[in-house]
C-alpha positions in Angstrom: 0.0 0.0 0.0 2.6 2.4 -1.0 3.9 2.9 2.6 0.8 4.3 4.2 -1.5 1.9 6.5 -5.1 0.8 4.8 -8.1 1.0 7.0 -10.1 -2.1 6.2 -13.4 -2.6 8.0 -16.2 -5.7 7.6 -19.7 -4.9 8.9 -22.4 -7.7 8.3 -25.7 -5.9 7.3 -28.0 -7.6 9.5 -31.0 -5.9 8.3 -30.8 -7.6 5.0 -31.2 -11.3 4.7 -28.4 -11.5 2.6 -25.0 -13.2 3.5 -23.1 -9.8 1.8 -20.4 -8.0 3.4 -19.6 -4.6 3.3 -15.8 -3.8 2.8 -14.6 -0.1 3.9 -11.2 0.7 2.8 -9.0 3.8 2.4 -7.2 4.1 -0.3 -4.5 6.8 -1.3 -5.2 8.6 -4.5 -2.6 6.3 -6.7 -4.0 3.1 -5.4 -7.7 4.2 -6.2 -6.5 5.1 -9.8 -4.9 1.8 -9.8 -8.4 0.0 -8.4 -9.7 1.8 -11.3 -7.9 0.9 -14.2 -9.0 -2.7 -13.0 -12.7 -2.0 -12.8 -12.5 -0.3 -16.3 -10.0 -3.6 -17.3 -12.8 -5.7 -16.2 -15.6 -3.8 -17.7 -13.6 -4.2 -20.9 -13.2 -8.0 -20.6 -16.8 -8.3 -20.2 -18.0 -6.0 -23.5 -15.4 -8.1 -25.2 -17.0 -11.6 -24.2 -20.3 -9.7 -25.0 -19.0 -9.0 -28.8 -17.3 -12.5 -28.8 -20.4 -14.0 -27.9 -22.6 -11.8 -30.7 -20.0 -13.2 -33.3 -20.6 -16.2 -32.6 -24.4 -16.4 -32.8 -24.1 -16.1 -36.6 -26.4 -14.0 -37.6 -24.8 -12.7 -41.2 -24.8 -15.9 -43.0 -27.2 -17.8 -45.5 -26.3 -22.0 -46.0 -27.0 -23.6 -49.1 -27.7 -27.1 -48.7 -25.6 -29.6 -51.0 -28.2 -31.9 -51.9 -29.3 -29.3 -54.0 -25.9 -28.3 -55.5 -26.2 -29.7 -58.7 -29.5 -27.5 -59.2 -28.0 -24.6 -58.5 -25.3 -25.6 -60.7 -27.9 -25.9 -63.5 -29.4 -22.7 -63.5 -26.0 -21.2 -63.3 -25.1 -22.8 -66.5 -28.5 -22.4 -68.1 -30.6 -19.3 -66.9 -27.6 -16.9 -65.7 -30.5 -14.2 -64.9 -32.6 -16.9 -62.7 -29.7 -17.2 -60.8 -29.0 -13.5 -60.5 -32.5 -13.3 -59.4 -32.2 -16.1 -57.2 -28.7 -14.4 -55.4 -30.4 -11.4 -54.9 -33.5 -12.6 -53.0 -31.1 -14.9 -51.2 -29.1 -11.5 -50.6 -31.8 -9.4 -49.5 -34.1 -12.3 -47.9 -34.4 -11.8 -43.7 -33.9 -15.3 -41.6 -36.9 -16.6 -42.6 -36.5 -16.7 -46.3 -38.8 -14.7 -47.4 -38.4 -11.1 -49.4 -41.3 -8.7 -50.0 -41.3 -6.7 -53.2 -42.3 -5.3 -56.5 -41.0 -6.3 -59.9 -39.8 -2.4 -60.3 -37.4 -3.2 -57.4 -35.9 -5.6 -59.9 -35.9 -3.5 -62.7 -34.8 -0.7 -60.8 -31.0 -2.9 -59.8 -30.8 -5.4 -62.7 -32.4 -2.7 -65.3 -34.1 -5.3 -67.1 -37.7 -5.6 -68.6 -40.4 -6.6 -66.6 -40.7 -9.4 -68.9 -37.4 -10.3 -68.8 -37.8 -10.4 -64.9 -41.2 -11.9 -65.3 -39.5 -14.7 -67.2 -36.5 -15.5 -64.5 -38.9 -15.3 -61.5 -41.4 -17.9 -63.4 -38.0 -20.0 -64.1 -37.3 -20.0 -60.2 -40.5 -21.2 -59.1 -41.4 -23.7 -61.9 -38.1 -25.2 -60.5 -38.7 -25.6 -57.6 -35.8 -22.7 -55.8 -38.7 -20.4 -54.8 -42.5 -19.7 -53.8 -44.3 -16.9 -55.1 -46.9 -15.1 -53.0 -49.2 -12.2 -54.0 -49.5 -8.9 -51.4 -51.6 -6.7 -53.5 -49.3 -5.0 -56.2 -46.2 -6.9 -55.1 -44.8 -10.6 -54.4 -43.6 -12.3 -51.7 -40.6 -14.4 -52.8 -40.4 -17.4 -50.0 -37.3 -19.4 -51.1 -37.0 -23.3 -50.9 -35.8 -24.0 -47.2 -34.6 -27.1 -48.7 -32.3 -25.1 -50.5 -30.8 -22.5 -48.4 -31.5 -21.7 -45.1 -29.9 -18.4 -42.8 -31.6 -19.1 -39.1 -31.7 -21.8 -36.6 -32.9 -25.3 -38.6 -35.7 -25.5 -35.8 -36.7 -22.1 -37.0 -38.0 -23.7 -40.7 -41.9 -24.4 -39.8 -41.9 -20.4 -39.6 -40.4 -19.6 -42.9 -43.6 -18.2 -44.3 -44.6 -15.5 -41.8 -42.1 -13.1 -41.3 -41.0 -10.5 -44.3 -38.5 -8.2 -45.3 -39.9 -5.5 -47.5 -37.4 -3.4 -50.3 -39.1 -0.6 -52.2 -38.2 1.0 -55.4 -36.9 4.6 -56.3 -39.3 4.2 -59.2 -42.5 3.5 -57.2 -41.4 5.5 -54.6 -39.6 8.7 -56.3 -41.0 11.7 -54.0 -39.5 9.8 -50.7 -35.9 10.4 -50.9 -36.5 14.2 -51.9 -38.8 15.1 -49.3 -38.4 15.1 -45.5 -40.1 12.7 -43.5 -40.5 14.6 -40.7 -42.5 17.8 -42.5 -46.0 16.8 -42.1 -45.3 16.5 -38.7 -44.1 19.9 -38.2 -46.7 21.3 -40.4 -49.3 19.6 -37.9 -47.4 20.9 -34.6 -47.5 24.6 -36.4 -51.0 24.1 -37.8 -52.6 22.6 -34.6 -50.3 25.3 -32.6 -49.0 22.0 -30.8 -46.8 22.3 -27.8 
């Protein structure tokens, strides 16, 4: 204790049911800087284990099965657009396989006719990679869980209820100009809001 004497004290809290201790110390200033540097040390430790652990759970990763290799070897060979198709939903797709969108989505990134997309989508699910699903003006692309798979396996008896949704500049081209947030502070000035 760098040469000065440490007051150290125990008092059992009786009031408490608990079996903790209370510890009193004194401490000169260098040894509570030194104390610390090992809380922060510790602190450190534990967001580390806490990112180690988040790595390992996995979560940015789709597996393709290889039963179905040769398939997908196929319409590589043979429909190079299907399978650009097919790598996108599988891209954009959340864990439980499923992508919600509009053609114009696709012609928007692969700037290709709606035919022509019409064409590699009809290709996908004659073949078994992928369900289509109407919602309204869109599809729902739910892609063969036999085929590739990015969440727990006990997970696959849900892959057709949750969505992730992508919407197109070209449906959508007022959105990125204007501000979200403007109607709302049109309403707080026109309702004198506080």
């Amino acid at each position: 204790m760098s040469g000065q004497a440490g007051v150290l004290s125990l008092e059992n809290d009786n009031q408490e049911q608990s079996e903790e201790k209370k510890v009193t110390m004194e401490l000169s200033m260098e040894e509570f800087k030194r104390l610390q540097r090992l809380l922060d040390l510790d602190k450190t430790d534990e967001r580390t284990q806490e990112e180690k652990e988040q790595l390992e759970k996995n979560s940015n990763f789709i597996q393709l099965y290889r039963d179905n290799m040769p398939e997908v070897r196929w319409l590589m060979a043979n429909h190079h657009f299907a399978s650009s198709l097919l790598f996108f939903i599988l891209e954009h797709m959340d864990n439980r396989n499923t992508l919600a969108c509009s053609y114009a989505v696709f012609e928007d990134y692969f700037e290709k006719s709606r035919t022509t997309i019409y064409r590699g989508i009809k290709n996908l699910e004659e073949n078994g990679f992928l369900d289509v699903f109407k919602m309204g003006t869109s599809n729902v692309y739910v892609v063969n869980q036999d085929l590739a798979w990015s969440d727990k396996n006990t997970y696959k008896k849900y892959t057709k209820y949750d969505g992730k949704i992508l919407v197109s500049k070209k449906e959508n081209k007022d959105y990125q100009y204007r501000n979200r947030f403007e109607r709302l502070k049109a309403l707080r000035e026109r309702e004198n809001l506080k």
